[in-house]
Backbone as CSV, one residue per row, in Angstrom:
resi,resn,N_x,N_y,N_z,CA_x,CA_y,CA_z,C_x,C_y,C_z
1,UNK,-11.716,29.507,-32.244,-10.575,30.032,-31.483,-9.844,28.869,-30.820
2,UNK,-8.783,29.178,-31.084,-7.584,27.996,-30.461,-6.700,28.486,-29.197
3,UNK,-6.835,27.395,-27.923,-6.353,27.820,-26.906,-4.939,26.876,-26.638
4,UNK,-4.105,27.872,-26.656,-2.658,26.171,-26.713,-2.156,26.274,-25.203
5,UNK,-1.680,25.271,-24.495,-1.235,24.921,-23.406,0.141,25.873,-23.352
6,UNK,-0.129,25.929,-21.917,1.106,27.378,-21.262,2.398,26.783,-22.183
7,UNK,3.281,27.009,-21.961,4.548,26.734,-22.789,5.571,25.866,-21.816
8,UNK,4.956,25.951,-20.241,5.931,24.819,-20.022,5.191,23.974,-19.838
9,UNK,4.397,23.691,-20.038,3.937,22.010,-20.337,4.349,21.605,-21.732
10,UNK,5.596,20.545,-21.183,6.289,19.748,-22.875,5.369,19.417,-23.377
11,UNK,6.017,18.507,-24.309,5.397,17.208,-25.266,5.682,15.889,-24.323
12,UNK,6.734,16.247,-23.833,6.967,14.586,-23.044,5.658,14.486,-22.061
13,UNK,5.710,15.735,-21.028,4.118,15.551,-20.047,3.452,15.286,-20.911
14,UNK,2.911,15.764,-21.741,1.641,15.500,-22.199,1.381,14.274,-22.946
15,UNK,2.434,13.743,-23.392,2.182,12.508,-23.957,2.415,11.106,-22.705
16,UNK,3.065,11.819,-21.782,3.368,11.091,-20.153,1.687,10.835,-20.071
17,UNK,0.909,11.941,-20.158,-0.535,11.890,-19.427,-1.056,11.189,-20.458
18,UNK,-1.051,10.757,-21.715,-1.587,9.794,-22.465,-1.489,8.881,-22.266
19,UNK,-0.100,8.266,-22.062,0.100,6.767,-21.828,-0.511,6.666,-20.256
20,UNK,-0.262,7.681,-19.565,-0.836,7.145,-18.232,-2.132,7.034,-18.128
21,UNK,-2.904,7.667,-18.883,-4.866,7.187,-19.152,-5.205,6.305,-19.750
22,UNK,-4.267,5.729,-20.632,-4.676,3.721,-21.344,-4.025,3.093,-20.066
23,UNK,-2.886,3.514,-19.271,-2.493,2.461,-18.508,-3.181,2.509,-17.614
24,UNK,-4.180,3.414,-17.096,-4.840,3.716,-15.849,-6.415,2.262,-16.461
25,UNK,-6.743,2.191,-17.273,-7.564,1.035,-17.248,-7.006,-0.186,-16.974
26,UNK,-5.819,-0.053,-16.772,-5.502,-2.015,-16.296,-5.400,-1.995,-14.258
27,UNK,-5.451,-0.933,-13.687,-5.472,-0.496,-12.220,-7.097,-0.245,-11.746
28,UNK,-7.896,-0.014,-13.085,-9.369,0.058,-12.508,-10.021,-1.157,-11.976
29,UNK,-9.367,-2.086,-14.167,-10.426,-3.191,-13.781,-9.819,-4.397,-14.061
30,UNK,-8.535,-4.232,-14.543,-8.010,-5.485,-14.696,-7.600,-6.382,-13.117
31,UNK,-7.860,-7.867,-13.041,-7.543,-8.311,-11.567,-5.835,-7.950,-11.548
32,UNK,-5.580,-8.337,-9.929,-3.987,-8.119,-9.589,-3.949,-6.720,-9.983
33,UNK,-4.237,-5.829,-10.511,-3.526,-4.468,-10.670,-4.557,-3.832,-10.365
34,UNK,-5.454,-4.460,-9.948,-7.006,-3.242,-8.984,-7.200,-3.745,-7.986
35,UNK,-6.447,-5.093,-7.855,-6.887,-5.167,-5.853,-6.740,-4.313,-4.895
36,UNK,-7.740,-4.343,-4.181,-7.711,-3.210,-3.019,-6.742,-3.851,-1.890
37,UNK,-6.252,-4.848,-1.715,-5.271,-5.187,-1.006,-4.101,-4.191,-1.297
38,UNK,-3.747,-3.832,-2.244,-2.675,-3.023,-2.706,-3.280,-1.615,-2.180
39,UNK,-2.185,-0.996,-1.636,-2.733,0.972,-1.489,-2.809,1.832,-2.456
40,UNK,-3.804,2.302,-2.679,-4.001,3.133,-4.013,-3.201,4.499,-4.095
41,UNK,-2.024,4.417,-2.941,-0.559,4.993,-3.609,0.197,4.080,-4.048
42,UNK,0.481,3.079,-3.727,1.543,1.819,-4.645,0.854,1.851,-5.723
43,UNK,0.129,1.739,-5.773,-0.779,1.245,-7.072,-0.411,2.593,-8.083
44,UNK,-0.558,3.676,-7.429,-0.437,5.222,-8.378,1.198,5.265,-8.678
45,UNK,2.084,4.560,-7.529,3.629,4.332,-8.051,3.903,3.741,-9.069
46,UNK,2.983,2.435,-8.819,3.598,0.876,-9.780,3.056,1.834,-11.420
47,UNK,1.880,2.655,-11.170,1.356,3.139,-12.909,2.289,3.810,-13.162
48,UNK,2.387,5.353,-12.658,3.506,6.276,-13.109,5.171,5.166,-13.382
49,UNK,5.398,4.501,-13.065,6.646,3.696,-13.298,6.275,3.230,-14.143
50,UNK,5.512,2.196,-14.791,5.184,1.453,-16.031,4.996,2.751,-17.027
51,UNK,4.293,3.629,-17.010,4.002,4.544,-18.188,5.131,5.635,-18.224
52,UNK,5.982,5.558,-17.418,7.667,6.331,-17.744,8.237,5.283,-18.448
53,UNK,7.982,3.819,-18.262,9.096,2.861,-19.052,8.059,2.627,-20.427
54,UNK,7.389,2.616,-20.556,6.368,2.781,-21.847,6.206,3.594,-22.770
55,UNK,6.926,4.406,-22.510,6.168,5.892,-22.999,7.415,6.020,-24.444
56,UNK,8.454,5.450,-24.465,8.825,5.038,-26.334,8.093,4.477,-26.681
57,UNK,7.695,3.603,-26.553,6.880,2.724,-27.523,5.571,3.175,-28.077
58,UNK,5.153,4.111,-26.688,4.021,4.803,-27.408,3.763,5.841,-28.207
59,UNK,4.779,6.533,-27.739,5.041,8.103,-28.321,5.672,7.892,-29.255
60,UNK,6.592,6.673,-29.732,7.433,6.625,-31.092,6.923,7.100,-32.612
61,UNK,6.921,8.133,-33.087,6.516,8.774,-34.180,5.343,9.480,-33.984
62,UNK,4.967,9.731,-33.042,3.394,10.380,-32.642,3.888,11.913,-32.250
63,UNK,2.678,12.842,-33.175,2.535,14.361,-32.707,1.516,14.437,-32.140
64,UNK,1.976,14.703,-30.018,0.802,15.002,-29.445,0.220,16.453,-29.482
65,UNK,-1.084,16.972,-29.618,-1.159,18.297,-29.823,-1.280,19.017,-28.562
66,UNK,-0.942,20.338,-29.164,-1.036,21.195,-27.760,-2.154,22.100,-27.798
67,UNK,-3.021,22.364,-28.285,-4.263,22.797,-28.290,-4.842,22.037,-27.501
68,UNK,-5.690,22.881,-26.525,-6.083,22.153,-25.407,-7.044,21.617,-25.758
69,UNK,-8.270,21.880,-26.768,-9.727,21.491,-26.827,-9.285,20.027,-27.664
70,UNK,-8.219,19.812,-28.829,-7.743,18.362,-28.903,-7.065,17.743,-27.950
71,UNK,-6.576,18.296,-27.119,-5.617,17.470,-26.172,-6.506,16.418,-25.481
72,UNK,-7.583,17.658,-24.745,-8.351,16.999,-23.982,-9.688,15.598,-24.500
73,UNK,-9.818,15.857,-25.624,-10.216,14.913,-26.157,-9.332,13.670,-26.510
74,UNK,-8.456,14.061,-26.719,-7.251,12.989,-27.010,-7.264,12.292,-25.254
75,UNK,-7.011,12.924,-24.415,-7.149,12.538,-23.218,-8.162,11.306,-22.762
76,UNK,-9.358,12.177,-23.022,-10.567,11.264,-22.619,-10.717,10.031,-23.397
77,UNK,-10.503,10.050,-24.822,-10.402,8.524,-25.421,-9.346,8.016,-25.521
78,UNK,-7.947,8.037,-24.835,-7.381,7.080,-24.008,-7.602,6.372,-23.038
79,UNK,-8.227,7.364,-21.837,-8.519,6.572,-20.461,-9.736,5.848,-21.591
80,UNK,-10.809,6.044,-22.196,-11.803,5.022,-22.548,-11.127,3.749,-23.078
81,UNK,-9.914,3.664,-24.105,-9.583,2.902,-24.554,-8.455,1.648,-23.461
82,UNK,-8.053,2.487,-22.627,-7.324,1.732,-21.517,-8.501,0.921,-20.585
83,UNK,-10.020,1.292,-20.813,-10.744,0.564,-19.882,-11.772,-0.225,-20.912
84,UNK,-11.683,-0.162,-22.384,-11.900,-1.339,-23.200,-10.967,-2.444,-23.233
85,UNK,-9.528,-1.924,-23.133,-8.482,-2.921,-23.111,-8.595,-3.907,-21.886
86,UNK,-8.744,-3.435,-20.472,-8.788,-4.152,-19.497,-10.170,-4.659,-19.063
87,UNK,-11.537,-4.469,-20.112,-12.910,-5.366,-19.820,-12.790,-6.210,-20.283
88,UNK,-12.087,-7.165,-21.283,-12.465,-8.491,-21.278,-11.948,-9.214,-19.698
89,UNK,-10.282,-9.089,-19.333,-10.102,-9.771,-18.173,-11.130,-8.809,-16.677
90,UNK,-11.683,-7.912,-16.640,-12.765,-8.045,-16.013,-13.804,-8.982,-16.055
91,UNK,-14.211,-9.068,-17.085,-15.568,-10.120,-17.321,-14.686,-11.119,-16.652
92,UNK,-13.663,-12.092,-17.301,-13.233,-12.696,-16.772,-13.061,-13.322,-14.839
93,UNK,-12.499,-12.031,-14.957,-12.740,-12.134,-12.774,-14.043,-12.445,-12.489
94,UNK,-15.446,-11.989,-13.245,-16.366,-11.339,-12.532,-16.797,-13.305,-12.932
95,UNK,-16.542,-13.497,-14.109,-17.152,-14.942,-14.225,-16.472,-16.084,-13.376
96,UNK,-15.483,-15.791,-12.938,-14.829,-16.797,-11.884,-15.833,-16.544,-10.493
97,UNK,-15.815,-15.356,-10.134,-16.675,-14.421,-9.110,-18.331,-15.614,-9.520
98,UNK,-18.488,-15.509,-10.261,-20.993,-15.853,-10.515,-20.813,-17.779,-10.210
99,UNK,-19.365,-18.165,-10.997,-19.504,-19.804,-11.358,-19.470,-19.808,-9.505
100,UNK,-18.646,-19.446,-8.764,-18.340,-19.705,-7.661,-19.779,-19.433,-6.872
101,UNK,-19.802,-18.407,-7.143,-21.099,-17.936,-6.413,-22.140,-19.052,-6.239
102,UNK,-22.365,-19.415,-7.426,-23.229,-20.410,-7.997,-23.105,-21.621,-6.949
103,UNK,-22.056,-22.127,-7.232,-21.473,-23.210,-6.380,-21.935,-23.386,-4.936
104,UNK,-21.399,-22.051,-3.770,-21.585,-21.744,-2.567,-22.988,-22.014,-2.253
105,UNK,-24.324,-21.570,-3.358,-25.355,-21.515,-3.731,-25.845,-23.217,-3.463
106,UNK,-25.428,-23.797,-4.145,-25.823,-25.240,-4.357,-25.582,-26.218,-3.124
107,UNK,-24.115,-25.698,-2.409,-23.712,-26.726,-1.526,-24.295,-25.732,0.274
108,UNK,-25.109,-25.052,-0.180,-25.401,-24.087,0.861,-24.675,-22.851,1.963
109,UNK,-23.305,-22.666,1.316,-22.389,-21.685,1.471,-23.139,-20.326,1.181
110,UNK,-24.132,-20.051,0.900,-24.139,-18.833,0.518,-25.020,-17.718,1.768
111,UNK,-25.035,-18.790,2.456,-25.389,-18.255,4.058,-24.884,-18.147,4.746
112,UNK,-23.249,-17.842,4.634,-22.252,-17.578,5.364,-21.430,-16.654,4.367
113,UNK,-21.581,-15.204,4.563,-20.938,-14.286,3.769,-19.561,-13.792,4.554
114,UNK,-18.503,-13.811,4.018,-16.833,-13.718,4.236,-16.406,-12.444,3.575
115,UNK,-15.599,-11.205,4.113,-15.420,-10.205,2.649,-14.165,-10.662,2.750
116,UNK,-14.155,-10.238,1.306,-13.215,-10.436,0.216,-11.963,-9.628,-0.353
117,UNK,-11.182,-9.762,0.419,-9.636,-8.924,0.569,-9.817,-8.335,-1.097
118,UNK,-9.654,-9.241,-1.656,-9.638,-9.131,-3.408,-10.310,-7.635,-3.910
119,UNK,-11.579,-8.035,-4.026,-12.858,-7.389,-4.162,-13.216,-6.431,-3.616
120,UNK,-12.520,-6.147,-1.739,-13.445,-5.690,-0.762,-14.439,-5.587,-1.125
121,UNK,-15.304,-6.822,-0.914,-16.476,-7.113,-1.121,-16.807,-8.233,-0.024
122,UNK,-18.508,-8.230,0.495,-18.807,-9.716,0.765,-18.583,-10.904,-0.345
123,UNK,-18.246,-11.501,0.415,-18.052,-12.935,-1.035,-18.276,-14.031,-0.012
124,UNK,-19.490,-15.394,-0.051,-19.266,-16.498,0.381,-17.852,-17.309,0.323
125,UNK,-17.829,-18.655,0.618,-16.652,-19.429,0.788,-15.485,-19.550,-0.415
126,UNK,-16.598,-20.438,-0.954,-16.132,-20.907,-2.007,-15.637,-19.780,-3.198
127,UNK,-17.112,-18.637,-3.607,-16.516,-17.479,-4.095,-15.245,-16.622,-3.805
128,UNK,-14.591,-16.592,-2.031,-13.476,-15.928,-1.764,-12.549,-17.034,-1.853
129,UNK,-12.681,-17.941,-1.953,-11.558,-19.264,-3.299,-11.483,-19.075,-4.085
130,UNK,-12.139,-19.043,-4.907,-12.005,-18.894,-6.345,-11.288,-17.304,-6.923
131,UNK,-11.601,-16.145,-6.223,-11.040,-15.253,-6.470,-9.714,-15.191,-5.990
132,UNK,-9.417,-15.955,-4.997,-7.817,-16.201,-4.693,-6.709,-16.556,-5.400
133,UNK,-7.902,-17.780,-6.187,-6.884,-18.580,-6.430,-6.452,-18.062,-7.949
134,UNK,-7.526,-17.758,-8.580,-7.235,-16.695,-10.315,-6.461,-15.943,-9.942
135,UNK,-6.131,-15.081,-8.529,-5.050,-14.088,-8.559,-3.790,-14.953,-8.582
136,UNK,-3.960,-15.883,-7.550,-2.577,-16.889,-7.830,-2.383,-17.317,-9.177
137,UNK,-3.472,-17.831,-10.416,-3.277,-18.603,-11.401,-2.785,-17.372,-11.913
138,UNK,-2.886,-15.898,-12.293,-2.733,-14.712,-12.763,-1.511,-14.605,-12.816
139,UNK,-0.900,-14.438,-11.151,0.813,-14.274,-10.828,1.507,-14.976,-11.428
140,UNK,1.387,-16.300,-11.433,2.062,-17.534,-11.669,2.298,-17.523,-12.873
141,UNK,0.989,-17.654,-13.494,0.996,-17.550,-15.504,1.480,-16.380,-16.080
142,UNK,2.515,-15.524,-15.309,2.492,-14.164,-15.749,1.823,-13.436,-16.630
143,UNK,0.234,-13.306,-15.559,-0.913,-12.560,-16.310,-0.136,-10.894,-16.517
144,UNK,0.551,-10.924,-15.220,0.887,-9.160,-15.388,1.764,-9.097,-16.621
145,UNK,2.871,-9.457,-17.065,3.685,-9.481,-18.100,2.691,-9.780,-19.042
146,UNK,2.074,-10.533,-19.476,1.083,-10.719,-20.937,-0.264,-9.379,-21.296
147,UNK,-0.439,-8.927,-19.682,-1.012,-7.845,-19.580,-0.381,-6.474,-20.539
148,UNK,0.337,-6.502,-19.628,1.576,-5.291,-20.130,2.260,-4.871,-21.606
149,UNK,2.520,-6.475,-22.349,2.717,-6.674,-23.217,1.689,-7.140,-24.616
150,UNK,0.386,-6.617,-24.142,-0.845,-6.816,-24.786,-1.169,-5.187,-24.919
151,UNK,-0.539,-4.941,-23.629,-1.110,-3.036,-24.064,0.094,-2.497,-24.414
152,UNK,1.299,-3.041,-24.618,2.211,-2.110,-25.865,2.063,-2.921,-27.049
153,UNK,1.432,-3.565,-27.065,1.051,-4.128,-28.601,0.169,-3.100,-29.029
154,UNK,-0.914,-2.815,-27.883,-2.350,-2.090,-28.584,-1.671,-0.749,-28.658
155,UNK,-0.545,-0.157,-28.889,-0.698,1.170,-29.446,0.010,0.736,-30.927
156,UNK,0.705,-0.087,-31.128,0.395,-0.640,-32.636,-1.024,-0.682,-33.249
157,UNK,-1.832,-1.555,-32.552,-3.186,-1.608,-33.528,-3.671,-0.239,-33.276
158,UNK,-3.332,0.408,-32.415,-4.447,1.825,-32.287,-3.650,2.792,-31.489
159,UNK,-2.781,3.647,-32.578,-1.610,4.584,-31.506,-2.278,5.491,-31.163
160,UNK,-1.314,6.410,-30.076,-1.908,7.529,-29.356,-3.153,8.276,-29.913
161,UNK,-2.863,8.922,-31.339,-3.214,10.010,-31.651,-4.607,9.625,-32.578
162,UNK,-4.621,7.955,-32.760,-5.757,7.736,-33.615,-7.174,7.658,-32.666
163,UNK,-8.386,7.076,-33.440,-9.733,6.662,-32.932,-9.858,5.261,-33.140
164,UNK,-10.706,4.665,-32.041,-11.286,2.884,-32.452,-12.275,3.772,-33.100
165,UNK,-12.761,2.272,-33.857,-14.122,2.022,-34.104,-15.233,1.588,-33.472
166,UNK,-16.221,2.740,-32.902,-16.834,2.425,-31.983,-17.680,1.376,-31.869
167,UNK,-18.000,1.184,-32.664,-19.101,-0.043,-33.173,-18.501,-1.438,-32.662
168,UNK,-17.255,-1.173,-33.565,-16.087,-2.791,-32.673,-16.061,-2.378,-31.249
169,UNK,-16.005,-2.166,-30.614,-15.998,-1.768,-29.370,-17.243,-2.258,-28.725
170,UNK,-18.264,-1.931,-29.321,-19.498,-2.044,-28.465,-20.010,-3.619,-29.192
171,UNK,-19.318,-4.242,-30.141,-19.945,-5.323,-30.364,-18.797,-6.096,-29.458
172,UNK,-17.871,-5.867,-29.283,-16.643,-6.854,-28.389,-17.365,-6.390,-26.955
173,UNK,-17.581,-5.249,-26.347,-17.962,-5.540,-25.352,-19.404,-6.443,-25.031
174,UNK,-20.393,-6.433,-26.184,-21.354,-7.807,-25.844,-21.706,-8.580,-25.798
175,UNK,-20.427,-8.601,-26.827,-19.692,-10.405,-26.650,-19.110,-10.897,-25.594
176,UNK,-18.246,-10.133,-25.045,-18.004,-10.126,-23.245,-19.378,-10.336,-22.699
177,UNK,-19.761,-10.074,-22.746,-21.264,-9.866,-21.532,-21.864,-11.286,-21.892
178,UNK,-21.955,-11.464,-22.559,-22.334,-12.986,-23.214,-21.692,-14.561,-22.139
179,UNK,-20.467,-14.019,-22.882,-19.741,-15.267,-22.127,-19.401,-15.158,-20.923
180,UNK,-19.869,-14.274,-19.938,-19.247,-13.924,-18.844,-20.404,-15.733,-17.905
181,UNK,-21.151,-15.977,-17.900,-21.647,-16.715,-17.556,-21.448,-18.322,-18.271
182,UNK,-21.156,-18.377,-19.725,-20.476,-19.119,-19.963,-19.196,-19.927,-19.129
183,UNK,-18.104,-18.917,-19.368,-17.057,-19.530,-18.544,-17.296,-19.225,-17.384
184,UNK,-18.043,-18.792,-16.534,-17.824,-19.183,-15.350,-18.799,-20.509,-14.718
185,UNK,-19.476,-20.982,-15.764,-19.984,-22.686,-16.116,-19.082,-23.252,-16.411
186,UNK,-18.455,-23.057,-17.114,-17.075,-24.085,-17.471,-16.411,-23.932,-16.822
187,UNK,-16.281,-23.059,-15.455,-15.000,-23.223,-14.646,-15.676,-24.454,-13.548
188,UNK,-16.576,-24.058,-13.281,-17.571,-24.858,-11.888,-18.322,-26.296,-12.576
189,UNK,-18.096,-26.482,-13.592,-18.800,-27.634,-14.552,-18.764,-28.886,-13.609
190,UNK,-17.211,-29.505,-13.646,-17.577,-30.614,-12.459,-18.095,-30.571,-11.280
191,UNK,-17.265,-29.383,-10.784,-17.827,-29.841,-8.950,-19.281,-29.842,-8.624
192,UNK,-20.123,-28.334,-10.004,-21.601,-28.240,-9.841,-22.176,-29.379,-10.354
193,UNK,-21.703,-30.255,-11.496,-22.558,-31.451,-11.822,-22.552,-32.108,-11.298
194,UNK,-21.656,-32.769,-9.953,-21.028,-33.636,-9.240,-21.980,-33.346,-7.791
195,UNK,-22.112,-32.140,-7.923,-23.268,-31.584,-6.524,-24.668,-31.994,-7.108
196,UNK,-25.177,-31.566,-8.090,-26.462,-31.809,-8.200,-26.703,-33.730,-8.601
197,UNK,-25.731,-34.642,-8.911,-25.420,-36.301,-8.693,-25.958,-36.571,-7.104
198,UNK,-24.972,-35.227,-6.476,-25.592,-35.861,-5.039,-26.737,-35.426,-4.404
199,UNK,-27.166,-34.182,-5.506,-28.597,-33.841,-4.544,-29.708,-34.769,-4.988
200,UNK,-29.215,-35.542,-6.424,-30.413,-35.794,-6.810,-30.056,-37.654,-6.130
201,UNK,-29.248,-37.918,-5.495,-29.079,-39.247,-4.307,-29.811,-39.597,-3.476
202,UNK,-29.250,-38.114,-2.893,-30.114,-37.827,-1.454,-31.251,-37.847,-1.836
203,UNK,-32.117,-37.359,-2.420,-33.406,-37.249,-2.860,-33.761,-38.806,-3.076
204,UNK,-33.360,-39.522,-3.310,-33.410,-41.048,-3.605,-33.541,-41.701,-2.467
205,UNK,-32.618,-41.406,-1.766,-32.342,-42.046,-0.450,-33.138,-41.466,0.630
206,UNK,-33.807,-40.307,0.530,-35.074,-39.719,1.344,-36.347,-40.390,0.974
207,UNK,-36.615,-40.796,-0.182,-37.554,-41.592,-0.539,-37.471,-43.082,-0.248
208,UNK,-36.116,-43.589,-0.358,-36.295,-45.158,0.405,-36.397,-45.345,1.780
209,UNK,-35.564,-44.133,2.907,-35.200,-43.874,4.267,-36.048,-43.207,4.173
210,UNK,-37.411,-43.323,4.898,-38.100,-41.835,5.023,-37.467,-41.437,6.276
211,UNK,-37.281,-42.291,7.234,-36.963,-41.968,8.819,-35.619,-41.284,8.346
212,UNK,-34.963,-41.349,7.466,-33.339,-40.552,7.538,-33.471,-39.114,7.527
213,UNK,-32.835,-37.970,8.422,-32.945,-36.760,8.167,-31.731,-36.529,6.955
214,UNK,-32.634,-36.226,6.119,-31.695,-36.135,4.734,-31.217,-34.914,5.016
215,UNK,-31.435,-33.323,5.688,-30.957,-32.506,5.807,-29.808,-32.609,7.018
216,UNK,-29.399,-33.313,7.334,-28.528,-33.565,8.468,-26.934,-34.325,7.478
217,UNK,-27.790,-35.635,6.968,-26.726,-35.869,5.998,-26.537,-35.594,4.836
218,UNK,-27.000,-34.566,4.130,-26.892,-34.076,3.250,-25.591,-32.958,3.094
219,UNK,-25.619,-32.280,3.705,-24.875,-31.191,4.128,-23.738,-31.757,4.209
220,UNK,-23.182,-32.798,4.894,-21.478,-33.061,5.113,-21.048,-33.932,3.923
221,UNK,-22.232,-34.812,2.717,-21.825,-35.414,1.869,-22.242,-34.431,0.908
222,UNK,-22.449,-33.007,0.908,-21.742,-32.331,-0.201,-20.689,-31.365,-0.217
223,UNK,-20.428,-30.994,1.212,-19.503,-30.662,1.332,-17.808,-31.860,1.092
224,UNK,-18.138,-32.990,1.216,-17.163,-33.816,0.929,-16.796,-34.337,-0.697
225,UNK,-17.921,-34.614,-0.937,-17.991,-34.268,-2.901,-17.643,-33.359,-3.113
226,UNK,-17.720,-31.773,-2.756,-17.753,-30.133,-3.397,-16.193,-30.350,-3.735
227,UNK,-16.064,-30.483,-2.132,-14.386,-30.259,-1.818,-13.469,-31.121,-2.583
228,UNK,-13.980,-32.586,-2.814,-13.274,-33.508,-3.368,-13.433,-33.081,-4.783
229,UNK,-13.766,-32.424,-5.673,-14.211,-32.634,-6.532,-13.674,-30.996,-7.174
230,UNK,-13.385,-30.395,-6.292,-12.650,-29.130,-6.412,-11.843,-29.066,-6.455
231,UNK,-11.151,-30.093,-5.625,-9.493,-30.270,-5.655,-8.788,-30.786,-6.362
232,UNK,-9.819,-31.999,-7.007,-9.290,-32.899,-8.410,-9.467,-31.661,-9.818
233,UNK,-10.287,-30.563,-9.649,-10.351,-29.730,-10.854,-9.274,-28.795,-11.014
234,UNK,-8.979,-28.648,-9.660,-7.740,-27.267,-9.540,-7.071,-27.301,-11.160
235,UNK,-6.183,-28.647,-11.547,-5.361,-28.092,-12.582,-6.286,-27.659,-13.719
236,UNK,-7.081,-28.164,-13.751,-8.251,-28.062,-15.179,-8.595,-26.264,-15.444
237,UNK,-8.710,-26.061,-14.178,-8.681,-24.592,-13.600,-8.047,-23.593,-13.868
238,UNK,-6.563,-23.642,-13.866,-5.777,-23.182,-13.987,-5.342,-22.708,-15.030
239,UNK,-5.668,-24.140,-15.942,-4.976,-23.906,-17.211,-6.343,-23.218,-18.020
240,UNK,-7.175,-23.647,-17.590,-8.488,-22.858,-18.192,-8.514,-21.322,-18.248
241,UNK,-8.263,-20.723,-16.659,-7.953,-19.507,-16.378,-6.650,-18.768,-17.441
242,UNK,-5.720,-19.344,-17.654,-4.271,-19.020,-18.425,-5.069,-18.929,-19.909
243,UNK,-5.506,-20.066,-20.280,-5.510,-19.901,-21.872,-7.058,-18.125,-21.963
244,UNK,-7.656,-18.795,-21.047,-8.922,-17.648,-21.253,-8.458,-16.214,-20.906
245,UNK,-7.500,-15.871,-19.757,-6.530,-14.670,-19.963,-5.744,-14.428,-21.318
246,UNK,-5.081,-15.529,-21.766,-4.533,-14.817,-22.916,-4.981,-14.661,-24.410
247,UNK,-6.270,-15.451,-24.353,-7.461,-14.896,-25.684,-7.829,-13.739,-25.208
248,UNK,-8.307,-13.418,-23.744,-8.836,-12.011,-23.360,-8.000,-10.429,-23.989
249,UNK,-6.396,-11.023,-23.575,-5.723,-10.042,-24.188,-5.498,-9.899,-25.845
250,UNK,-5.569,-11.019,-26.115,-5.257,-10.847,-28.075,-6.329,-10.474,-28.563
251,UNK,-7.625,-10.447,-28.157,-9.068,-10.329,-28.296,-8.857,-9.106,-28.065
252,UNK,-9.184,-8.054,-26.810,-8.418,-6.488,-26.817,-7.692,-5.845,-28.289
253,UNK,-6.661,-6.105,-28.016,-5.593,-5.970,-29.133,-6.757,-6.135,-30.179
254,UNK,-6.997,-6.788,-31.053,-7.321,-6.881,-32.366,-8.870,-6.172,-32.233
255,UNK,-9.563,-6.065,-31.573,-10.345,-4.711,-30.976,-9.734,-3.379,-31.401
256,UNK,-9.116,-3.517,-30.275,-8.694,-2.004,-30.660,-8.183,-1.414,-32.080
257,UNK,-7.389,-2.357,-32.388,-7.282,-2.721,-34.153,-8.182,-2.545,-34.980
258,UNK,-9.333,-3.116,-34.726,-10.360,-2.572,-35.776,-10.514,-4.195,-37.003
C-alpha cells in the first residue's frame, strides 16, 4: 500500500528538504559552518539560504517522489550523504585538534585547560591555537566557497534521487580514520621535534649540572623553542591546511561518485 503526501506539499518543498539534508552535513561537522560561536539560528538562516540558492543545480532533471515511504528514505540518505561529504574536513579539524594536543602535552601546557570558543570544548593553549588559526587558514583560503562548490559538484557524482556505494563509503571513511593522526604529525612535526632536541639537552645538561634545577629551566627554554619554532612554521601551516582541505573535498566528491 502506497501512502502519497497531502497535495499541498509541492515538489519544490520536498526537493527544498533534500538539498537541505546534504547541506545540513557541512553545519554538523564541517569547521567554520559548525562553530558554536555562531547561533544555531544564523546558522539555520545561513543553511535555508544556501539550499534556496542550490536547489537548480540539484533538482535539475530529478523526479522527487511523493510517496512517503520513498520520500522518507530518500530523506534519510541525504542527510547521511551530506555527513559523508563533510567527514573528511572533520577528521581534518580533529587532527589539527590531537597534533596540538600533543604539543601542549610535551611543552607541559596540558595542565592548564582553556575552553574553546570553536569547539565549546576544554582545549589547552596551544590546542585553542591551533583551532583558531585553521578557522582563520579556512576563511582566508576560501574553505567556505571550495566547500560549497565541492557539494554542488557532489550531486553530479551522486544526484538527489540516486544511492552511494556503501562499501566506498565505509572504506573512505577508514581511510580518514587512518590519517587523522598522520597529519596532525605533519602539522606539529617541527615544533614537536624541536621540543624533544630540547628535552633531550636538558637531560644532558642535568647530567653535567647536577646542582642545576633542570625543572626550573626547562620550562621557559621550551616554551621559547615551542613558540619560536611555531611561529617560523605558521606559513608551512597554512599552506598545509589549504592543500589538505582541498584533497579533503575532491576526495568526498569522487566518493560519493563511486
Amino acid at each position: 500500500m502506497t501512502v502519497n503526501l497531502p497535495a499541498f506539499v509541492s515538489g519544490e518543498l520536498l526537493g527544498f528538504m533534500l538539498v537541505l539534508a546534504r547541506l545540513g552535513g557541512l553545519f554538523v561537522l564541517a569547521p567554520g559552518f559548525s562553530a558554536h560561536m555562531i547561533p544555531l539560528r544564523v546558522r539555520g538562516m545561513i543553511a535555508v539560504a544556501i539550499a534556496l540558492a542550490m536547489m537548480p543545480v540539484a533538482l535539475h532533471g530529478q523526479h522527487v517522489p511523493t510517496n512517503t515511504g520513498e520520500y522518507t528514505i530518500l530523506l534519510l540518505k541525504e542527510a547521511g550523504v551530506g555527513l559523508a561529504f563533510a567527514f573528511p574536513m572533520a577528521i581534518l579539524s580533529a587532527a589539527v585538534t590531537a597534533g596540538a594536543g600533543l604539543l601542549d602535552t610535551v611543552i607541559g601546557f596540558s595542565f592548564a585547560h582553556l575552553v574553546d570558543p570553536v569547539n565549546n570544548s576544554q582545549n589547552a593553549i596551544l590546542g585553542q591555537f591551533y583551532s583558531l588559526f585553521a578557522v582563520m587558514v579556512f576563511l582566508l583560503a576560501g574553505g567556505d566557497h571550495i566547500m560549497l562548490q565541492g557539494l554542488a559538484a557532489s550531486y553530479q557524482a551522486l544526484p538527489v534521487t540516486a544511492f552511494p556505494d556503501t562499501a566506498s563509503l565505509s572504506a573512505h571513511a577508514a581511510q580518514a580514520f587512518g590519517q587523522l593522526w598522520l597529519i596532525g604529525l605533519e602539522i606539529v612535526a617541527p615544533a614537536l621535534v624541536a621540543l624533544l632536541i630540547t628535552d633531550a639537552a636538558l637531560g644532558l645538561v642535568s647530567r653535567a649540572v647536577p646542582q642545576m634545577n633542570v625543572f626550573v629551566v626547562g620550562l621557559p627554554a621550551k616554551l621559547l623553542v615551542g613558540f619560536t619554532v611555531i611561529a617560523a612554521s605558521l606559513p608551512f601551516l597554512s599552506s598545509r591546511l589549504g592543500d589538505a582541505m582541498q584533497q579533503s573535498v575532491a576526495q568526498a566528491v569522487r566518493t560519493l561518485g563511486g
